[in-house]
ZADO-1210 file (C-alpha; in nm, 4 decimals, padded with zeros to 6 digits):
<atoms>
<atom x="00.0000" y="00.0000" z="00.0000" code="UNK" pos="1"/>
<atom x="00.1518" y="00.3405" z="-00.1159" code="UNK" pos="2"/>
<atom x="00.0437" y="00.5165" z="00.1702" code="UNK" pos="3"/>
<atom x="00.2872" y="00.3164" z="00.4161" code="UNK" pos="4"/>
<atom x="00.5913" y="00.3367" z="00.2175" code="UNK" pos="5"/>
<atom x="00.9044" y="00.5487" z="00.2748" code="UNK" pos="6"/>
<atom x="00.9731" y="00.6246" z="00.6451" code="UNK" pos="7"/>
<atom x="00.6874" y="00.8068" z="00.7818" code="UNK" pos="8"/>
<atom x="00.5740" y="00.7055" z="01.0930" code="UNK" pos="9"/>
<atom x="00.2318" y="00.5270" z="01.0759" code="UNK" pos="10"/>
<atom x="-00.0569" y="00.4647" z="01.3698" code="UNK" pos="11"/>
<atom x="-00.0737" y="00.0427" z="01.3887" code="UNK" pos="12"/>
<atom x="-00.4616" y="00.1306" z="01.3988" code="UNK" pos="13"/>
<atom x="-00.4273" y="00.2968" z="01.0403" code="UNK" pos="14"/>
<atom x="-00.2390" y="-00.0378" z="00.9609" code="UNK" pos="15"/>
<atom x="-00.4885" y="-00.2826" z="01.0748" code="UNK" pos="16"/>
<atom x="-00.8201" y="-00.1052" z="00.9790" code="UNK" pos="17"/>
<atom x="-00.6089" y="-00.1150" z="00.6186" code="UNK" pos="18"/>
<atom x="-00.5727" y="-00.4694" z="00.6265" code="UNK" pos="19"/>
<atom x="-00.8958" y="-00.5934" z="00.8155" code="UNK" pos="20"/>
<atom x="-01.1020" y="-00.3297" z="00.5051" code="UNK" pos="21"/>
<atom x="-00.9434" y="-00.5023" z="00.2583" code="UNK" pos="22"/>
<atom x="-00.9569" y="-00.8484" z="00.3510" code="UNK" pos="23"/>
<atom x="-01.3353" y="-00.7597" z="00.4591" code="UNK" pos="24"/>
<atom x="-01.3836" y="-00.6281" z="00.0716" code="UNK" pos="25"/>
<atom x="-01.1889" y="-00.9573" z="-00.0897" code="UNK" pos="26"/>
<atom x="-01.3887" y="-01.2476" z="00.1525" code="UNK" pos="27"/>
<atom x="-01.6981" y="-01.0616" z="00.1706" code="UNK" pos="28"/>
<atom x="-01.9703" y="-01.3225" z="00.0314" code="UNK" pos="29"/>
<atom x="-02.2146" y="-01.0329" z="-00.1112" code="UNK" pos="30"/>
<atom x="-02.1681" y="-00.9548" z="-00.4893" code="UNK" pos="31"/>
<atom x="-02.4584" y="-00.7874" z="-00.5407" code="UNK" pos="32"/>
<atom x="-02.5023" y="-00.4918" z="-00.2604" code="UNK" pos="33"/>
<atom x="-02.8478" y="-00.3721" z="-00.2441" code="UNK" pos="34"/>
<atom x="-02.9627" y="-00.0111" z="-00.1307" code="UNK" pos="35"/>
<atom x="-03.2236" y="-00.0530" z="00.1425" code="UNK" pos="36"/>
<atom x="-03.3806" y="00.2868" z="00.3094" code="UNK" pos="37"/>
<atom x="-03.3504" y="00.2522" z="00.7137" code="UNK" pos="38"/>
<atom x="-03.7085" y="00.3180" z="00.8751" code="UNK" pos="39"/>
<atom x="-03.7725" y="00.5235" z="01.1812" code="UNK" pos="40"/>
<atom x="-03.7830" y="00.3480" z="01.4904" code="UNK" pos="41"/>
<atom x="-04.1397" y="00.4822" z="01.5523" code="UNK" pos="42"/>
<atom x="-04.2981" y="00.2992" z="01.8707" code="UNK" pos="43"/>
<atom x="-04.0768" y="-00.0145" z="01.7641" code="UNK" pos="44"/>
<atom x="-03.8802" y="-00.2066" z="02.0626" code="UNK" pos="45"/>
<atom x="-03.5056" y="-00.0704" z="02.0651" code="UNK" pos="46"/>
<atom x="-03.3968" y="-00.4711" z="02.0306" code="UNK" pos="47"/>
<atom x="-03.6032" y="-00.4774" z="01.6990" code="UNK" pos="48"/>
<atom x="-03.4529" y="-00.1941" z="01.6024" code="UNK" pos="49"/>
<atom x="-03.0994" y="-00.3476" z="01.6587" code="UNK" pos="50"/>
<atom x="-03.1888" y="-00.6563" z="01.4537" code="UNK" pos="51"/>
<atom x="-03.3284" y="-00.4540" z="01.1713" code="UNK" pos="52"/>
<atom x="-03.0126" y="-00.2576" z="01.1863" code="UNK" pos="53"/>
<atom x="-02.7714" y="-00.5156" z="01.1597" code="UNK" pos="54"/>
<atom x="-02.9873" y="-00.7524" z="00.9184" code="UNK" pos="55"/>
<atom x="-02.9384" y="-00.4305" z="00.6899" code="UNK" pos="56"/>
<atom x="-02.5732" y="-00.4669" z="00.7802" code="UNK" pos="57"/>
<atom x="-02.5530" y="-00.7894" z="00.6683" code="UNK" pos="58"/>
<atom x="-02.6976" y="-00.7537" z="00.3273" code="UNK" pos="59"/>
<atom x="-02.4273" y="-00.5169" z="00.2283" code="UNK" pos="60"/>
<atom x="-02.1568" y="-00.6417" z="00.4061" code="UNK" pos="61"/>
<atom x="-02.0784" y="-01.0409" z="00.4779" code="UNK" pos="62"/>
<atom x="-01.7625" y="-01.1882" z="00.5603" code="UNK" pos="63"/>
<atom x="-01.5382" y="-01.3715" z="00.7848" code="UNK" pos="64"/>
<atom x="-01.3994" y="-00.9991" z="00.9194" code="UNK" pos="65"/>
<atom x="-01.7737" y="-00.8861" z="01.0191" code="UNK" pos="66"/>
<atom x="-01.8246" y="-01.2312" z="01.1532" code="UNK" pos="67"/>
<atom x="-01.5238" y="-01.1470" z="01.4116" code="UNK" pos="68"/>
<atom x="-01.4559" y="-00.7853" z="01.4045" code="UNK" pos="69"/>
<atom x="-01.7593" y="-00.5951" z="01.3868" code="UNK" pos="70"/>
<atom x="-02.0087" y="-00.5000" z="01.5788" code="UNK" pos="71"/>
<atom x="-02.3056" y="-00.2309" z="01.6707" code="UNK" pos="72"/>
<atom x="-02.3348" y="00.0468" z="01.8871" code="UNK" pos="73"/>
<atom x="-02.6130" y="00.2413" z="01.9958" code="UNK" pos="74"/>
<atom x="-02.6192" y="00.5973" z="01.9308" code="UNK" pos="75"/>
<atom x="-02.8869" y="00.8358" z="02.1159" code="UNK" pos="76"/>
<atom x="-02.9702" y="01.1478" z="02.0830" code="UNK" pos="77"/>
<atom x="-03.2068" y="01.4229" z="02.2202" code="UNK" pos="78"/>
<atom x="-03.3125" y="01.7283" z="02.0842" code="UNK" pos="79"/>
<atom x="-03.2616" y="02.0031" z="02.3705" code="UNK" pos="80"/>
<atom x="-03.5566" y="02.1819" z="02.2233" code="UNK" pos="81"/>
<atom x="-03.8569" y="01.9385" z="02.1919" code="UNK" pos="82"/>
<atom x="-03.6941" y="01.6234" z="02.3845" code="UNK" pos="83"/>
<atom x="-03.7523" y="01.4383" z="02.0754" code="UNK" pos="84"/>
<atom x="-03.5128" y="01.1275" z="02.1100" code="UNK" pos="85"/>
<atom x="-03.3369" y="00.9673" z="01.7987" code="UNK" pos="86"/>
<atom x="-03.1710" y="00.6113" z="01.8232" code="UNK" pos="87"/>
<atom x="-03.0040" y="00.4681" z="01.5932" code="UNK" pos="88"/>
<atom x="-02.7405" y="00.1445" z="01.5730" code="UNK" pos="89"/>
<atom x="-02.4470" y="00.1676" z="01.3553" code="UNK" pos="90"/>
<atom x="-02.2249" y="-00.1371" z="01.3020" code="UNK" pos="91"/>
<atom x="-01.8687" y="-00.0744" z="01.3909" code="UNK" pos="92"/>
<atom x="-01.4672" y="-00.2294" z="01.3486" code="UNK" pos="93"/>
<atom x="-01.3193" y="-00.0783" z="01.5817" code="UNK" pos="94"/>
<atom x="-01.3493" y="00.1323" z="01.8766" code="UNK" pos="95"/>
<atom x="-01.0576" y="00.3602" z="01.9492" code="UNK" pos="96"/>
<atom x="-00.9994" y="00.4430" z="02.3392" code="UNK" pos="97"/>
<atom x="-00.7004" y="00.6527" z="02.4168" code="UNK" pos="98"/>
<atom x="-00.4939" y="00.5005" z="02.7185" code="UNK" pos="99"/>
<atom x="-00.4261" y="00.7654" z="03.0162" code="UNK" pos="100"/>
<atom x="-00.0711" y="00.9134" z="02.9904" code="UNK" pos="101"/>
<atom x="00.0339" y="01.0112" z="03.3326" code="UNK" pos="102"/>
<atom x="00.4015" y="01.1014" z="03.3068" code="UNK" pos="103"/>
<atom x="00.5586" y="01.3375" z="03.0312" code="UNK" pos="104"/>
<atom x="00.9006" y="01.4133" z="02.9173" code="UNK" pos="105"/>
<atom x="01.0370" y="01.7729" z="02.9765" code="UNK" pos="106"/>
<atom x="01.3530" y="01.8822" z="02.8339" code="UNK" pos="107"/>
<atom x="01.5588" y="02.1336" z="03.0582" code="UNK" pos="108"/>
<atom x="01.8777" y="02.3806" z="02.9664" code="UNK" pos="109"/>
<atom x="02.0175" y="02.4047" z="03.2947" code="UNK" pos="110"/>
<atom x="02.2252" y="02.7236" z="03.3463" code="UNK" pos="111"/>
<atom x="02.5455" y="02.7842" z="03.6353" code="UNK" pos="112"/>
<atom x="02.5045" y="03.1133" z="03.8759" code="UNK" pos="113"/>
<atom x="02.8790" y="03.1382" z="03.7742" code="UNK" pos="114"/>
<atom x="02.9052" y="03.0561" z="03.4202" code="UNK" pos="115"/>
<atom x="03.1789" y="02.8021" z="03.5360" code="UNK" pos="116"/>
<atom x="03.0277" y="02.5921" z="03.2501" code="UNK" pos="117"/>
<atom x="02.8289" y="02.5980" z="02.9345" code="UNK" pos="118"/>
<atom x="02.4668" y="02.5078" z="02.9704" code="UNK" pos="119"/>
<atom x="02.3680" y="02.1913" z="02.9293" code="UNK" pos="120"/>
<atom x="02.0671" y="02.0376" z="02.8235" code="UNK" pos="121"/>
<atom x="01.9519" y="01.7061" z="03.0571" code="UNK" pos="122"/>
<atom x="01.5496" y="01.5691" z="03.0165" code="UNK" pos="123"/>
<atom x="01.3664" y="01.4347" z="03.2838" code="UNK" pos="124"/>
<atom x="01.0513" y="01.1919" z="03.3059" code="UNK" pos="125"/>
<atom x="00.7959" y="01.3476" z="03.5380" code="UNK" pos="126"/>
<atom x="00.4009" y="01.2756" z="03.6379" code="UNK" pos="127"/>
<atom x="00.1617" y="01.4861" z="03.4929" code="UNK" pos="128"/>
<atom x="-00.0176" y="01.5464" z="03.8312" code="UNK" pos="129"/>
<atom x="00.2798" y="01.6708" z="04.0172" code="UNK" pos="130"/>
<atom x="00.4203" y="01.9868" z="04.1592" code="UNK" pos="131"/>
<atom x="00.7031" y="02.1802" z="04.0383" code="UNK" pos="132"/>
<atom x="00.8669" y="02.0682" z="04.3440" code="UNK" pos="133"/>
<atom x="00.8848" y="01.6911" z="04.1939" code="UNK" pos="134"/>
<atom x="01.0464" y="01.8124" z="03.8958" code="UNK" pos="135"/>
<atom x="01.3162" y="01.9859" z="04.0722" code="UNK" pos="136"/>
<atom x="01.3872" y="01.7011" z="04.2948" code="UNK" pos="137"/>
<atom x="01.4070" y="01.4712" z="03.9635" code="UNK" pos="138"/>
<atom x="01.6362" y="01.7459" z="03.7626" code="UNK" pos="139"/>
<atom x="01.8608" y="01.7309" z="04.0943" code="UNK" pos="140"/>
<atom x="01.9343" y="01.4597" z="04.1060" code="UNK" pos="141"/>
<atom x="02.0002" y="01.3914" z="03.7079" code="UNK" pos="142"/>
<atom x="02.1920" y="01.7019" z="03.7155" code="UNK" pos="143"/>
<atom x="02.3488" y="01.5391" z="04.1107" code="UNK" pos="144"/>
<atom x="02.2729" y="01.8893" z="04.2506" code="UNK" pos="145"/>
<atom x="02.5311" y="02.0305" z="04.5581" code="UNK" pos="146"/>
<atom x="02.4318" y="02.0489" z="04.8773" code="UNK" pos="147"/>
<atom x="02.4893" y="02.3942" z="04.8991" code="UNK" pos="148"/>
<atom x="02.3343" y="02.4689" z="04.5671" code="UNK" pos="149"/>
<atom x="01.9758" y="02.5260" z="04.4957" code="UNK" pos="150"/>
<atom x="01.7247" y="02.5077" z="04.1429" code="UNK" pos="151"/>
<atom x="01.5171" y="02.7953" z="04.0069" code="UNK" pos="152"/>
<atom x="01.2979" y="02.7217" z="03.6914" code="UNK" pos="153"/>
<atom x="01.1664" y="02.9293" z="03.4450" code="UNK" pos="154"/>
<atom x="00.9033" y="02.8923" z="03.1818" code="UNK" pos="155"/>
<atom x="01.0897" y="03.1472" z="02.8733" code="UNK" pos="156"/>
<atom x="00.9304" y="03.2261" z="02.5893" code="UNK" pos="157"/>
<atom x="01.0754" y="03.3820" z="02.2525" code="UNK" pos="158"/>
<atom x="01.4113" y="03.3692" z="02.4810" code="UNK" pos="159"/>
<atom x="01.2279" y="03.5770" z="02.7490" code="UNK" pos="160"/>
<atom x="01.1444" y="03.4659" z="03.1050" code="UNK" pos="161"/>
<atom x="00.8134" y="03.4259" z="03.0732" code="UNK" pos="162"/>
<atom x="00.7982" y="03.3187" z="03.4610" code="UNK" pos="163"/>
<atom x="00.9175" y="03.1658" z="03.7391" code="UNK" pos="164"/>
<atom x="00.7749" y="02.8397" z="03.8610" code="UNK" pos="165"/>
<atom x="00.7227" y="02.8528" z="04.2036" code="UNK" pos="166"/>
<atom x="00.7408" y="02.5235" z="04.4030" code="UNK" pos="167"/>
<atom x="00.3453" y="02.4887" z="04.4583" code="UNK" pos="168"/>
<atom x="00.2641" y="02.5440" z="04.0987" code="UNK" pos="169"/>
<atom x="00.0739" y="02.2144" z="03.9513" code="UNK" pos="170"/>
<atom x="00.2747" y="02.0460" z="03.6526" code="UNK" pos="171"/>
<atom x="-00.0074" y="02.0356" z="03.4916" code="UNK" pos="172"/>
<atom x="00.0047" y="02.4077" z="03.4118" code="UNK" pos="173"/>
<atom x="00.3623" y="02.3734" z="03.2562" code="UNK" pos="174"/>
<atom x="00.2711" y="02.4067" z="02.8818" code="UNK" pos="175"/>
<atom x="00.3785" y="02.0764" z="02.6530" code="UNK" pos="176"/>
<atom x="00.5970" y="02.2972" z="02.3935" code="UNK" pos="177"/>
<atom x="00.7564" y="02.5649" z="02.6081" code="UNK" pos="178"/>
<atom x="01.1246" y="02.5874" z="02.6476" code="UNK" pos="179"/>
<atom x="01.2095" y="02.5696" z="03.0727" code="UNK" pos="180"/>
<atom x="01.5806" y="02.6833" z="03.1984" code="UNK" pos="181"/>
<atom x="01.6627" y="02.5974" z="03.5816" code="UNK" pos="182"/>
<atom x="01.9700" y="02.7848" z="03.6960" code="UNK" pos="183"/>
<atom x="02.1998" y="02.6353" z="03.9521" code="UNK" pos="184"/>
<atom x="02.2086" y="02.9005" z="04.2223" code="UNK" pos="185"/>
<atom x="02.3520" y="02.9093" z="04.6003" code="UNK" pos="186"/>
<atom x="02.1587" y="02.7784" z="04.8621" code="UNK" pos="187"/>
<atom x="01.9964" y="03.1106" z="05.0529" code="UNK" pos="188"/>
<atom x="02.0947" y="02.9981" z="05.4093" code="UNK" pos="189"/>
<atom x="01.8592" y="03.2158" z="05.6587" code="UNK" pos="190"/>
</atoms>
């Protein structure tokens, strides 16, 4: 298939709906597809409805791949208006669900207070539900932070400090594509 050639990266869903349509279109055992007009669902029992549906289904489309790979959902929906309800079942491959990311990668150019060396750029794996505070403590000790040194990030934008990001701030408020600095400083001893 063209459209997976060269080195682009591809989604493995694009890959297998690909492969299970086309196998679907070579096995399925209907030559002749006929056009039939879906009634209304009227007064009818929802389960009739479902039956009808997928009998439809079936005329157009039967195969091996519908046999074990597709399926029917139920779609409702009300009109905020007159509270008229619609229902209707619509047969189905796939269902895509997106799995919960709860860490991120954030890429740091830590800077020296003394400019006793260059800055260097160090990335660090972090939850997405955390604290600034757990990203310092991570960068720390990638970066194996003194004892008498302490970290101060920023947020920069168009190679501006945008802000500072206080311990307490949620990392959930860090923004995915913005460039962060943390600059090596000397502890403040009170």
């Amino acid at each position: 298939a063209p459209q997976f050639s060269g080195y682009n990266q591809q989604d493995s869903q694009e890959l297998l709906a690909f492969l299970l349509d086309g196998l679907h279109e070579d096995l399925n055992r209907v030559k002749e597809k006929p056009y039939i007009e879906q009634k209304d669902m009227e007064e009818r029992e929802e389960s009739e409805v479902a039956y009808e549906a997928w009998q439809y289904h079936l005329a157009r489309n039967n195969s091996v791949i519908v046999d074990l790979f597709q399926g029917q959902y139920k779609s409702t929906l009300v009109c905020p208006e007159c509270s008229k309800t619609s229902v209707t079942f619509d047969p189905f491959m796939y269902l895509s669900l997106s799995l919960p990311v709860t860490t991120r990668n954030m890429k740091f150019s830590v800077f020296t207070s003394d400019g006793s060396a260059p800055p260097m750029i160090y990335g660090v794996k972090v939850g997405k539900v955390g604290k600034v505070a757990q990203v310092l403590a991570a960068l720390s000790e990638v970066i194996e932070l003194r004892d008498d040194e302490r970290l101060v990030l920023t947020e920069v934008f168009h190679n501006y400090v945008y802000r500072i990001c206080h311990t307490d701030l949620s990392v959930s408020n860090l923004k995915e594509m913005e460039t962060f600095h943390a600059y090596r400083l000397p502890r403040i001893i009170n």
